[in-house]
NUMAR-889716 format. One record per residue: z, x, y of N, C-alpha, C in turn; residue in three letters. Coordinates in steps of 0.001 Angstrom, whole numbers, padded with zeros to 6 digits. Layout:
<sites>
Z_X_Y_Z_X_Y_Z_X_Y_ALA
...
</sites>
This chain:
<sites>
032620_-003949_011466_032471_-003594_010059_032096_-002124_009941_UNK
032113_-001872_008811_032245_-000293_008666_030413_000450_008186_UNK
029864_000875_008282_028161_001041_008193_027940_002639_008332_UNK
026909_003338_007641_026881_004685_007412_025260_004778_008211_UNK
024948_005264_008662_023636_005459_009407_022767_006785_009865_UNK
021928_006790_009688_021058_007739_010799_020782_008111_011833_UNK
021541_009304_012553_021734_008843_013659_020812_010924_014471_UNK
021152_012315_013662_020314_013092_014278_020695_014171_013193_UNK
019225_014706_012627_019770_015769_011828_019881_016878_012430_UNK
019802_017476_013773_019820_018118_014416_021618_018461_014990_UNK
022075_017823_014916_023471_017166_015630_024549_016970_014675_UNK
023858_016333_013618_024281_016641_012143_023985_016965_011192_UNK
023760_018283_011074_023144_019192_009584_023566_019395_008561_UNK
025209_018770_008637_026010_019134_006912_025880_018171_006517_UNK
025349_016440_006767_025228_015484_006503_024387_014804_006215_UNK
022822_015870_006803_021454_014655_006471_021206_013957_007451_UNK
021975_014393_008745_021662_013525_009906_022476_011948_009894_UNK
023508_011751_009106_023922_010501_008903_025191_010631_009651_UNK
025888_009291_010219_026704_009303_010668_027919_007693_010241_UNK
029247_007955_010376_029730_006736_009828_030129_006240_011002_UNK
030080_004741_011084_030583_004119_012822_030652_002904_012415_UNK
031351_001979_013432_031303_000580_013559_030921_-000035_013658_UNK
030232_-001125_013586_029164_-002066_013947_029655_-003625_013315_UNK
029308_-004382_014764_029273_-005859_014739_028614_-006580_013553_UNK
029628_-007643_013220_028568_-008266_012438_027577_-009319_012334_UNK
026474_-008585_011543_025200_-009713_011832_025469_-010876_011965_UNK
024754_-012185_012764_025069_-013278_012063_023331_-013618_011320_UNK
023669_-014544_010538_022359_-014745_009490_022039_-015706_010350_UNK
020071_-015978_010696_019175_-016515_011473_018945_-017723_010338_UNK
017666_-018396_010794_017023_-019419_010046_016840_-018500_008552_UNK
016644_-019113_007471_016245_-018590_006353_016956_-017885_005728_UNK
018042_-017256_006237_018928_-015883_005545_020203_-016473_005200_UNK
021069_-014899_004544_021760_-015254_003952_022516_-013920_004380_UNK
023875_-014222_004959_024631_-012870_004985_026111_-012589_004017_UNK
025492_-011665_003707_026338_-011125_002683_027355_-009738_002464_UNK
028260_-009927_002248_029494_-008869_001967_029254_-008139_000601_UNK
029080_-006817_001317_028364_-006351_000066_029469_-005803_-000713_UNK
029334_-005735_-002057_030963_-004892_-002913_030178_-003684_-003824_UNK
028992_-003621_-003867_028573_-002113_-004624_026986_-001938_-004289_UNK
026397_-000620_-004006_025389_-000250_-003416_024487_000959_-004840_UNK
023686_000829_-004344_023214_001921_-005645_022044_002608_-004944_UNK
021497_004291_-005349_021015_004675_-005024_019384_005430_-005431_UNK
018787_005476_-004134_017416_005439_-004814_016015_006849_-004377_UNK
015221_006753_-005456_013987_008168_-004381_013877_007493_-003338_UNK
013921_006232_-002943_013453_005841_-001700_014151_006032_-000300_UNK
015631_006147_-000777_016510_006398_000115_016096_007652_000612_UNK
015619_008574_-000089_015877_009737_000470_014314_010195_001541_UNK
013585_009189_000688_012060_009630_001071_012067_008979_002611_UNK
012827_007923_002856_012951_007099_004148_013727_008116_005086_UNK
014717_008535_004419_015582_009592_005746_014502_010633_005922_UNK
013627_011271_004926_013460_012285_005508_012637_012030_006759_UNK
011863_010666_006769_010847_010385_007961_011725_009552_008723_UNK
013073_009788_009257_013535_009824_010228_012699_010757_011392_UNK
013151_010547_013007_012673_011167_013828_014045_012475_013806_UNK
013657_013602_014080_015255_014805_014575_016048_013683_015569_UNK
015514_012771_016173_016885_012122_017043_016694_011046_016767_UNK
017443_009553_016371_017342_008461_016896_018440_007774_018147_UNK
018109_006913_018042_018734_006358_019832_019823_005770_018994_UNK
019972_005015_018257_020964_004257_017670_021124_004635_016032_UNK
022269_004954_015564_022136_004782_014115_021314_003482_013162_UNK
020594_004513_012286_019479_003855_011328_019842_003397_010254_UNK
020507_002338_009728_020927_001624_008401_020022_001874_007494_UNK
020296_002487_006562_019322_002483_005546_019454_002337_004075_UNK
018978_002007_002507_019838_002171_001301_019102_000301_000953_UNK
018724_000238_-000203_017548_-000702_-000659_018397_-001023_-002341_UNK
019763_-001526_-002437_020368_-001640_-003764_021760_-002478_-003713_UNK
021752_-003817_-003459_023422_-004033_-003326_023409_-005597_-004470_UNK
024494_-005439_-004450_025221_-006662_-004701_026699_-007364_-004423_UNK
027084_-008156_-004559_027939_-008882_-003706_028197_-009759_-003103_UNK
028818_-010852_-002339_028897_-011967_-002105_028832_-012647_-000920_UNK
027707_-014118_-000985_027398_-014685_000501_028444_-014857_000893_UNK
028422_-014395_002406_029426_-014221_003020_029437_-015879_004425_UNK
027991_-016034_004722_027597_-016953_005641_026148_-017291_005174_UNK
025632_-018845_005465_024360_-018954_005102_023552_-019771_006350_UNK
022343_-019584_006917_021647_-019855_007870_020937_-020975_007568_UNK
020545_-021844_008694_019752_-022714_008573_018756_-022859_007740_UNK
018606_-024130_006955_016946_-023944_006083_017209_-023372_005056_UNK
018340_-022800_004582_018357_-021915_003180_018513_-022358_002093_UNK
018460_-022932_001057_019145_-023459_000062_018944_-023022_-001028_UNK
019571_-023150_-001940_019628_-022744_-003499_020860_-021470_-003491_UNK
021732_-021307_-002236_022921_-020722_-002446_024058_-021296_-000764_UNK
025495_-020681_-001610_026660_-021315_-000513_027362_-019766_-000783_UNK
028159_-020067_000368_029363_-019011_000355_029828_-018642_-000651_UNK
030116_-017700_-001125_031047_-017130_-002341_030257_-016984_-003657_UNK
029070_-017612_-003844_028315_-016641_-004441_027603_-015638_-004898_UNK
027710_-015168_-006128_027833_-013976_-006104_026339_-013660_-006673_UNK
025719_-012653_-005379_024132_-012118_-005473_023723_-010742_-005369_UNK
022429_-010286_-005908_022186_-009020_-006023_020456_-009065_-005338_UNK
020275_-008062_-004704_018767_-007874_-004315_018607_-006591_-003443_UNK
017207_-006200_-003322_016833_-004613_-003071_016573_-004812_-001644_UNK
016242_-006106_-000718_016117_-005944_000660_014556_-005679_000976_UNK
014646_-004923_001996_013102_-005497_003033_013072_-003510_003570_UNK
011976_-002872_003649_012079_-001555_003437_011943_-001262_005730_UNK
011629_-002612_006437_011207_-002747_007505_012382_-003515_008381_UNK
013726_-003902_007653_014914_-004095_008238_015931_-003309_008141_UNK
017062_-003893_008326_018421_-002901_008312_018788_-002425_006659_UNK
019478_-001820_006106_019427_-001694_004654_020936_-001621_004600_UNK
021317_-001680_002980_022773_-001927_003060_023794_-000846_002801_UNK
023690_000283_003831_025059_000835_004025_025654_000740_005138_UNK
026174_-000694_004860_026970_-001539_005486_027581_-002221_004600_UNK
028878_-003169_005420_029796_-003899_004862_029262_-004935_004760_UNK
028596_-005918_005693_027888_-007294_005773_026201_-006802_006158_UNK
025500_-007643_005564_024036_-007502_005967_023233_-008853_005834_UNK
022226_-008988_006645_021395_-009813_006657_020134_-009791_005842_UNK
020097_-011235_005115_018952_-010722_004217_018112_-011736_003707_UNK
016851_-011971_003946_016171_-013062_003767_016398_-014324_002330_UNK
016936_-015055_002558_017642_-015620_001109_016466_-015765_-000109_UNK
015011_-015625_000280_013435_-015528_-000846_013612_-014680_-001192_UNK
014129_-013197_-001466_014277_-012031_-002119_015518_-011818_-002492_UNK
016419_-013031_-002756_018208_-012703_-003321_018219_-013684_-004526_UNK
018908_-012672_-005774_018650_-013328_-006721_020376_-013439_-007527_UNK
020667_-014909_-007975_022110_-014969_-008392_022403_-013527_-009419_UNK
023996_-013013_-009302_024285_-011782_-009903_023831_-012428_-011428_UNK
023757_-011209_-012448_024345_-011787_-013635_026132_-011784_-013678_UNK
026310_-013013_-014697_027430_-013501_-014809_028299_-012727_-015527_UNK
027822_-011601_-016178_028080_-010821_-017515_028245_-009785_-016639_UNK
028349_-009073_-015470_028272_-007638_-014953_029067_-007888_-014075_UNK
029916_-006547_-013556_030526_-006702_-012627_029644_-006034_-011052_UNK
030090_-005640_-009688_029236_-005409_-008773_028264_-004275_-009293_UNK
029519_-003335_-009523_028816_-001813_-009992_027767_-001563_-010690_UNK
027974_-002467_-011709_027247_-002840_-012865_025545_-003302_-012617_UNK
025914_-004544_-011784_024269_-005505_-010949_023921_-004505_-010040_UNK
024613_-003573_-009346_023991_-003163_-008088_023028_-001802_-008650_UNK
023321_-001614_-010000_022320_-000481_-010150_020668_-000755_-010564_UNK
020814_-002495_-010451_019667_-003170_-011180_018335_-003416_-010165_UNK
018933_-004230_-008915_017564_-004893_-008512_016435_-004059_-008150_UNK
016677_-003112_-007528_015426_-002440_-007273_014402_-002062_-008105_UNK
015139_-001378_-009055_014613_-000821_-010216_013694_-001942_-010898_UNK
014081_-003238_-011025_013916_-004447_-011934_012576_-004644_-011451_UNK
013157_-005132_-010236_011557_-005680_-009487_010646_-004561_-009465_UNK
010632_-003184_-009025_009416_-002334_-009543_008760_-002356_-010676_UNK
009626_-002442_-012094_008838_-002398_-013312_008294_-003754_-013586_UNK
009400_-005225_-013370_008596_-006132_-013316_007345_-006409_-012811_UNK
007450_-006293_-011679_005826_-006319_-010708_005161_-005370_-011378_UNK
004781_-004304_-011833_003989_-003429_-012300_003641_-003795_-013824_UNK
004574_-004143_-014543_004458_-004325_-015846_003559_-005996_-015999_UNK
004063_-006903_-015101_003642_-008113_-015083_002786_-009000_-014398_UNK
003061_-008262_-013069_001730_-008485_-012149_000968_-007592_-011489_UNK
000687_-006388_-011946_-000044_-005465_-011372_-000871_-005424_-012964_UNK
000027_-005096_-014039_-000672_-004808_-015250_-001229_-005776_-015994_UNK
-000646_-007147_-015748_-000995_-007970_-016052_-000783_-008121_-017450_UNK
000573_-007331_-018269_000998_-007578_-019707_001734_-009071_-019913_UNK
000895_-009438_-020825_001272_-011089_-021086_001971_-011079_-022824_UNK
003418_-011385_-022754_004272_-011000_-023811_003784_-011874_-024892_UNK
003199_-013202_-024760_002855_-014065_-025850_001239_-013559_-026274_UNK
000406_-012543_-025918_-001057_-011856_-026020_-000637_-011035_-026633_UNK
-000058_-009807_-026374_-000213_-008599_-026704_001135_-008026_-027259_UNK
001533_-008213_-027798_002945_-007714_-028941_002486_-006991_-029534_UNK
002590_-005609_-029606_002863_-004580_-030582_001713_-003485_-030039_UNK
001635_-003743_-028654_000563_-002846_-028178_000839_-001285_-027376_UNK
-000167_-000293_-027349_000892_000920_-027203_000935_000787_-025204_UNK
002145_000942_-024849_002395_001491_-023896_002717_002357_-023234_UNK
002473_003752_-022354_002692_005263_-022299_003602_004917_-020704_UNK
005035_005324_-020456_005928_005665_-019438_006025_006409_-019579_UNK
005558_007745_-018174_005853_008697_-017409_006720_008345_-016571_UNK
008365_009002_-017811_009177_009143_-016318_010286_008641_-017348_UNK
010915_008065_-017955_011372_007079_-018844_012831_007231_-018868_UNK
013557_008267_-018275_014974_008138_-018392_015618_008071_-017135_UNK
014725_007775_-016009_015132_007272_-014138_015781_006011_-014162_UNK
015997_005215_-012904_016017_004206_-012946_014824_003295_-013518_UNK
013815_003639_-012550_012680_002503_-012754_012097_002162_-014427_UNK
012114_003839_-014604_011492_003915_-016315_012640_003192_-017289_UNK
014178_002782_-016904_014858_002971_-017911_014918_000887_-018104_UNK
014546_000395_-016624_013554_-001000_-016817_012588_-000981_-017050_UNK
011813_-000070_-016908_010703_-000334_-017547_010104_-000423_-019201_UNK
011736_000567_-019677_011553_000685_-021180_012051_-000509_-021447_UNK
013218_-001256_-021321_013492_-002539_-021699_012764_-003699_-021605_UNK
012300_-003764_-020461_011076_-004960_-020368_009882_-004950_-021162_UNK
009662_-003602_-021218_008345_-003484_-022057_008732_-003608_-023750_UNK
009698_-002907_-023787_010238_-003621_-025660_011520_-004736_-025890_UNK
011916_-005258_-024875_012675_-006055_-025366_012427_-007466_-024802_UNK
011519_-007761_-023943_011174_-008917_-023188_009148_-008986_-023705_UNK
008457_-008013_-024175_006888_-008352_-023705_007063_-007830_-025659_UNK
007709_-007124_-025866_007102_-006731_-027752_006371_-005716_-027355_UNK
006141_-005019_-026607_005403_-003611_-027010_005556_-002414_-027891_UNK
005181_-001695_-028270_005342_-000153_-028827_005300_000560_-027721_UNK
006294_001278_-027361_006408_002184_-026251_006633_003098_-026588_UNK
006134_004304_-025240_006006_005793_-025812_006706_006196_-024146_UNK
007420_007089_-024338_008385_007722_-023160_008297_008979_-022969_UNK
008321_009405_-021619_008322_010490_-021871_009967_011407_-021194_UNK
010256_012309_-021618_011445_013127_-020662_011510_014111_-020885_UNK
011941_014915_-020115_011853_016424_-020202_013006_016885_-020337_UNK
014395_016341_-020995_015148_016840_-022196_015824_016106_-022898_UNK
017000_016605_-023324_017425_016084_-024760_018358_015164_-024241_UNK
019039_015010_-023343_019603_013841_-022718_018924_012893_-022390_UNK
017757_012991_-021661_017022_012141_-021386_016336_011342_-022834_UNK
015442_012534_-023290_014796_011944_-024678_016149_010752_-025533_UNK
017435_011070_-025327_018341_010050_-026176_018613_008640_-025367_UNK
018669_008521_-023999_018480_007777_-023422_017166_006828_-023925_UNK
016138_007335_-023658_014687_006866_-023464_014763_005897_-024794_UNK
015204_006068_-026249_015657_005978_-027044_016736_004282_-027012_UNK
017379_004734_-026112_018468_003555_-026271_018078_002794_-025292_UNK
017078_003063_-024406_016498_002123_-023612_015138_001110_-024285_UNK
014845_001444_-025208_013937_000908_-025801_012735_001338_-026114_UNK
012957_002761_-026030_011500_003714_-026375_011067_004002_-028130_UNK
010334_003986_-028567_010209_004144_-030097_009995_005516_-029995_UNK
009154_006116_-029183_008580_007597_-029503_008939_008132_-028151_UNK
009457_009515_-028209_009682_009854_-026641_009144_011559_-026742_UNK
008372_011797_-025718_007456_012929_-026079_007920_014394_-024682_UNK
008145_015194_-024371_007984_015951_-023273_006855_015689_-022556_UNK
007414_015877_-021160_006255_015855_-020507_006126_017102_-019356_UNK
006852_018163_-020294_006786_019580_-019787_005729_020294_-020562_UNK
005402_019276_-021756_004169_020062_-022573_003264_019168_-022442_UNK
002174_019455_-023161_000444_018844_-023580_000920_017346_-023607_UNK
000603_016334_-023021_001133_015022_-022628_-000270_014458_-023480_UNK
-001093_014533_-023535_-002394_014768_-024623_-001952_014899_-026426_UNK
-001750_016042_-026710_-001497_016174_-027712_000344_015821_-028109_UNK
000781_015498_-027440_002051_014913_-027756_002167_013858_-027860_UNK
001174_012687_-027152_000883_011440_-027450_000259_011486_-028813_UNK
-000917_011779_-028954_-001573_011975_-029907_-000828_012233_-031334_UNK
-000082_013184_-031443_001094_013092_-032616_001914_012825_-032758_UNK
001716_011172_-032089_002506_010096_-032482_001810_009361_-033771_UNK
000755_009764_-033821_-000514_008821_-034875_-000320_007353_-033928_UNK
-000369_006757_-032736_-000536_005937_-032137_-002083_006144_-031539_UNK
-002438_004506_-031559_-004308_004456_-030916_-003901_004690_-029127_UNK
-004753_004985_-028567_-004769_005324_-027207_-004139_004262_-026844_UNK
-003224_004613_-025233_-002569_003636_-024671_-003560_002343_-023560_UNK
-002904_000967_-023917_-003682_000194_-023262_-003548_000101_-021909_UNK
-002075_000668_-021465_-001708_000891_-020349_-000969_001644_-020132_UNK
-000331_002368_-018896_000097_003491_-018668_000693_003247_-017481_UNK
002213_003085_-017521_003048_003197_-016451_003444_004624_-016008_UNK
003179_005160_-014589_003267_006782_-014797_004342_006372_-013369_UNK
005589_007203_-013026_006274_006603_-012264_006249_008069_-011750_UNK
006328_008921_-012015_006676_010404_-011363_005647_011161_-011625_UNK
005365_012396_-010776_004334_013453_-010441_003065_013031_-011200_UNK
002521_012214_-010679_001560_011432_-010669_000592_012698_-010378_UNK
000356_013578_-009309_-000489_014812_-009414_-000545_015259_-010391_UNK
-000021_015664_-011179_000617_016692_-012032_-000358_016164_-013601_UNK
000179_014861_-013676_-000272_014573_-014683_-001038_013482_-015219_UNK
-002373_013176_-014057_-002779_012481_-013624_-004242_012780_-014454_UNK
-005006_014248_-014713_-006000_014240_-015522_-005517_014062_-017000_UNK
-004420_014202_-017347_-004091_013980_-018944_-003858_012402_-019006_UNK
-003834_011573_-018247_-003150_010277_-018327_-004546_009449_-018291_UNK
-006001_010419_-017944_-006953_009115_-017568_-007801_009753_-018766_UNK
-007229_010939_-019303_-007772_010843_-020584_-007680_010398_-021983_UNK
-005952_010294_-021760_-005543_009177_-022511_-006139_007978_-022690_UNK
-005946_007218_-021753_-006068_006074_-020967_-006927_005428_-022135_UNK
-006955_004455_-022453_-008422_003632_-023609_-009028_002759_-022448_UNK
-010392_002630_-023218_-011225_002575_-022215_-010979_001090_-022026_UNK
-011162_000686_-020585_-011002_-001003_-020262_-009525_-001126_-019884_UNK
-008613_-000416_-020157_-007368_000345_-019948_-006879_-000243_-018330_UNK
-005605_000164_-018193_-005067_000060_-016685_-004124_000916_-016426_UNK
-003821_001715_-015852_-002761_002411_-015225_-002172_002280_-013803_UNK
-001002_002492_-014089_-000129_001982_-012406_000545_003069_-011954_UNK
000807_003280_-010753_001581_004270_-009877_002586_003802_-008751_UNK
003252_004510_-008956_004392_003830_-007789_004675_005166_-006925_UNK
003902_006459_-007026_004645_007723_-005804_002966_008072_-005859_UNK
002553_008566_-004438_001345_008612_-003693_000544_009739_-005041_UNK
-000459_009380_-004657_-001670_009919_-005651_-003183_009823_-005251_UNK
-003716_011145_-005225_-005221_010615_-005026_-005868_011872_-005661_UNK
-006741_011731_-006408_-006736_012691_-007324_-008390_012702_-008023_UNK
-009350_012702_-007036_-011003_012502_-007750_-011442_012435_-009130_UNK
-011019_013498_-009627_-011203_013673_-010913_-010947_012622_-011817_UNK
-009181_012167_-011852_-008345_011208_-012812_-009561_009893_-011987_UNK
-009582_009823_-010561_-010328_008236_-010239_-011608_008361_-010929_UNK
-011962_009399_-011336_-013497_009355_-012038_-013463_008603_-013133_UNK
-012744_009696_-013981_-012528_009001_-015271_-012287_007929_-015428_UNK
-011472_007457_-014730_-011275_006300_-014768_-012118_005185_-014501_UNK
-013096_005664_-013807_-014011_004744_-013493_-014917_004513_-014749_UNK
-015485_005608_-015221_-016074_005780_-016167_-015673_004641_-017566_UNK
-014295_004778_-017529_-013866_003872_-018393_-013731_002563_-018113_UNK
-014109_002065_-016783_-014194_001226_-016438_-012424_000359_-016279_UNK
-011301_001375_-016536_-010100_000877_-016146_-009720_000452_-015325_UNK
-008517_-000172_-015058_-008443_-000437_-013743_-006907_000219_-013036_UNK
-006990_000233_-011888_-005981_001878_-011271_-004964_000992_-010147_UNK
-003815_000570_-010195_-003092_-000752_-009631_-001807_000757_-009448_UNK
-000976_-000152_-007867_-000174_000298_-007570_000783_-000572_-007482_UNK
002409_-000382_-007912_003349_-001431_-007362_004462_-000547_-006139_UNK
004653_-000917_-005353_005613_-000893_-004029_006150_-002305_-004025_UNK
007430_-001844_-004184_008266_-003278_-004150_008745_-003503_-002992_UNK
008489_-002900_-002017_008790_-003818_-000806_007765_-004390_-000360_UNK
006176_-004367_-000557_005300_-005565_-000400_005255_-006868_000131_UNK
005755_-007850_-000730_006495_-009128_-000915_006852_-009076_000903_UNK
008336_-008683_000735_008616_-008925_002183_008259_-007936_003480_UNK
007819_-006624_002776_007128_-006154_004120_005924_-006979_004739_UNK
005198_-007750_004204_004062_-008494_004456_004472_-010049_004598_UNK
005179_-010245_004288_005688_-012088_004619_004622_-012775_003702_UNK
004603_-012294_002539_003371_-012942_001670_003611_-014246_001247_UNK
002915_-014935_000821_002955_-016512_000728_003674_-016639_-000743_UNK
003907_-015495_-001921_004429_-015446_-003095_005892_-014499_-002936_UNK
006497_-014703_-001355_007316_-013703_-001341_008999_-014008_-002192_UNK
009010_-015539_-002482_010302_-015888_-003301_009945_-015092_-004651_UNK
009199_-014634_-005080_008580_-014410_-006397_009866_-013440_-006768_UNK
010022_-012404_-005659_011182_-011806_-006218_013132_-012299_-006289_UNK
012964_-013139_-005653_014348_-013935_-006090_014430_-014105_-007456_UNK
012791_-015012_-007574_012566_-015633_-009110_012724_-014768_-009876_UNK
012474_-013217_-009794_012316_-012456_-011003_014047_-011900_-010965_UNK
014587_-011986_-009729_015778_-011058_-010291_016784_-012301_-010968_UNK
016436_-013314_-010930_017005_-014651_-011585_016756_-014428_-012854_UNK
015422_-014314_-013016_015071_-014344_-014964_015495_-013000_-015609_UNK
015792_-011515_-014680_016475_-010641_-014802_018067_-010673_-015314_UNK
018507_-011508_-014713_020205_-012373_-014712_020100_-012512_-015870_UNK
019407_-013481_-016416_019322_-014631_-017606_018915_-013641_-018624_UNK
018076_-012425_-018574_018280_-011970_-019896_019125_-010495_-019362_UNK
020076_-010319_-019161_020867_-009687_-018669_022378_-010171_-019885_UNK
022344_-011422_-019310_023780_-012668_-019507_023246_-013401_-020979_UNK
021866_-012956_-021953_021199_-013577_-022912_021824_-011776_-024249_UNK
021782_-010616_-022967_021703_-009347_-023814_020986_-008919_-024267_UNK
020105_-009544_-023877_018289_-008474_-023980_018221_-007389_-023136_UNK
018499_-007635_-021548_018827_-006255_-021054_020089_-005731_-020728_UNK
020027_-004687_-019818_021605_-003655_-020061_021330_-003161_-018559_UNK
022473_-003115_-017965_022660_-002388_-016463_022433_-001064_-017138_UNK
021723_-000174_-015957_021071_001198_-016018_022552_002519_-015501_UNK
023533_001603_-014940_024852_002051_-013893_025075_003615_-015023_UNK
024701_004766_-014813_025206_006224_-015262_026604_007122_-014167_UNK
027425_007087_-015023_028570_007602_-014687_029533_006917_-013684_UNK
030761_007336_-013318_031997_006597_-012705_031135_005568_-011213_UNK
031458_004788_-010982_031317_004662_-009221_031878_005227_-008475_UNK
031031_005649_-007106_032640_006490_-006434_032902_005318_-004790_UNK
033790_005878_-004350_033631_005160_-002932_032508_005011_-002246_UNK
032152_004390_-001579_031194_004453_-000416_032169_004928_000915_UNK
031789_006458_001347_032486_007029_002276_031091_007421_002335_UNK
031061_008775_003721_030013_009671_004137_029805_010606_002642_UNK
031113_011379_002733_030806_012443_001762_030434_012072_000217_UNK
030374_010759_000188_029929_010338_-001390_028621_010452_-001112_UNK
028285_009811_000018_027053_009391_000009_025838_010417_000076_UNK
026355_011416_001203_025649_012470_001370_025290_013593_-000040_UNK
026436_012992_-000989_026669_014226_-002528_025378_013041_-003388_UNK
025461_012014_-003568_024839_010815_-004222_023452_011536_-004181_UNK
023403_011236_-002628_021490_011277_-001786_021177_012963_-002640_UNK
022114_013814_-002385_021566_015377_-002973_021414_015196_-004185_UNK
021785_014326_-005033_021694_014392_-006491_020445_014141_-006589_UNK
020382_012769_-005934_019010_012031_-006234_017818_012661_-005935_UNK
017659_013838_-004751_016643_014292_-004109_016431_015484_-005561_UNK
017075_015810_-006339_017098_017334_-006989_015803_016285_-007926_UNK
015854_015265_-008579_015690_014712_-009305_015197_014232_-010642_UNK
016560_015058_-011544_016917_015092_-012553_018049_014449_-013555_UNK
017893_013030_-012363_018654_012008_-012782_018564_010858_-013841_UNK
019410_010701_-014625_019530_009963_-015525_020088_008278_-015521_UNK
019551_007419_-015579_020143_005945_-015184_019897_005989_-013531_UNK
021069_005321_-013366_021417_004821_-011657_023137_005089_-011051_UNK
023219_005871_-010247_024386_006396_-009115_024658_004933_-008182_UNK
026041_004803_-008182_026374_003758_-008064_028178_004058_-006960_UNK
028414_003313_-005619_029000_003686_-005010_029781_002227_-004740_UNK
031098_002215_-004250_031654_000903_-004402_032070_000668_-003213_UNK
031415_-000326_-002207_031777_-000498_-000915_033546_-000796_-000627_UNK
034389_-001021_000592_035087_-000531_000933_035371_-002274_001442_UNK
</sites>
């Protein structure tokens, strides 16, 4: 089968160190599910993983956390899917990843496609889904039948993650959401993703909230430069409050305040679940299932921004540079081979 990998950036410097080659195909163990993938999508994580590549590896490094496409073979013990169904999921950040043709993949973290999308379409979803879900629902602990009409502040709001996170938060929980983007493409996005108010967050993130005439936020999804804007966010913050982070942060000051307010300061990493073999690790099948269902209901909307292109080297390597600049809008989306 055909697979794009990591193999020496030293050896290969016009590429990112990636290389395209052949490789056998997996067969799926107890529990799994192997699958033929038909569209891949791309992520900060992709890029943040290559860069902590070693300058050499011994064997090319599979890497890429976004597919969808169809069981191809199913392993002992698995059930709740057969051949030829058609599934989407983000994978395990501590196995092989899918730039590849077939991959192996624990069948507790694969969730049926929606019925309403085509590959291109689902493959720009799971990752993204399960980050804002887990953060919005079990890190933040927003309960949609409690709290309807409450303010919510996203840092970050026209990415992938933010552009689920704006939908879940106003079209699945009832919130008032506040977005932020740093331009006019974005701000119209943020908008059609389900943002009511969308503010810069190249200016006073303070006083731009603030003249919204909205009461302080009860929670605060901040997805990007979390340094940056980390003392304006815990001053926001209302007191008893929670804020979440998903890119590294440590920051005395913002943990003060925060303490002070007695908030509480939660992180989501969505590979968790199965990097740890946790005892709630189907949780994410379950969610990219109820993802499907309001997907195929039209409450939510694939994030997929602009054409798909092939999955070759040189797409991939142009994809990964986009994503690293990152001033991306929606989700980049590549169509396996």
């Amino acid at each position: 089968m055909q697979a794009i990998g990591y193999l020496s950036r030293v050896d290969h410097p016009d590429s990112m160190g990636l290389v395209a080659f052949e490789a056998p195909a997996p067969e799926p163990g107890p529990g799994e599910l192997r699958v033929r993938i038909r569209a891949i999508a791309l992520n900060p994580v992709d890029v943040k993983m290559l860069a902590r590549q070693p300058e050499r590896a011994s064997t090319p490094v599979v890497l890429g956390w976004d597919a969808a496409g169809e069981v191809d073979a199913v392993g002992e013990g698995v059930s709740g899917f057969r051949p030829g169904d058609r599934v989407w999921y983000a994978g395990a950040v501590n196995r092989p990843g899918c730039w590849q043709q077939l991959q192996r993949v624990d069948h507790r973290i694969v969730g049926h496609m929606p019925r309403t999308l085509d590959f291109a379409e689902a493959a720009a979803m799971p990752l993204t889904s399960l980050t804002a879900w887990e953060m919005l629902f079990d890190r933040l602990r927003i309960d949609p039948s409690e709290d309807l009409g409450e303010p919510l502040l996203v840092i970050g709001g026209s990415g992938g993650v933010g552009s689920l996170a704006l939908q879940l938060a106003s079209r699945i929980a009832g919130l008032e959401v506040v977005a932020t983007s740093g331009s006019e493409a974005g701000r119209a996005w943020c908008l059609d993703m389900g943002a009511e108010h969308v503010i810069d967050h190249h200016g006073d993130l303070v006083a731009g909230y603030r003249a919204q005439g909205l009461p302080d936020p009860r929670w605060i999804f901040c997805i990007t430069h979390a340094g940056e804007h980390g003392p304006a966010l815990a001053e926001l913050l209302r007191p008893q409050g929670a804020i979440g982070f998903i890119d590294d942060f440590a920051d005395a000051e913002t943990i003060n305040t925060l303490k002070r307010k007695s908030a509480g300061l939660h992180w989501a990493f969505m590979f968790t679940r199965p990097l740890y073999g946790t005892r709630d690790m189907a949780r994410q099948g379950q969610i990219l299932d109820r993802v499907a269902q309001a997907v195929d209901q039209g409450v939510l909307r694939t994030t997929l921004r602009g054409e798909p292109q092939p999955f070759d080297l040189d797409a991939l390597v142009a994809g990964l540079g986009a994503v690293a600049e990152g001033h991306g809008i929606g989700k980049r989306v590549l169509l396996m081979p």
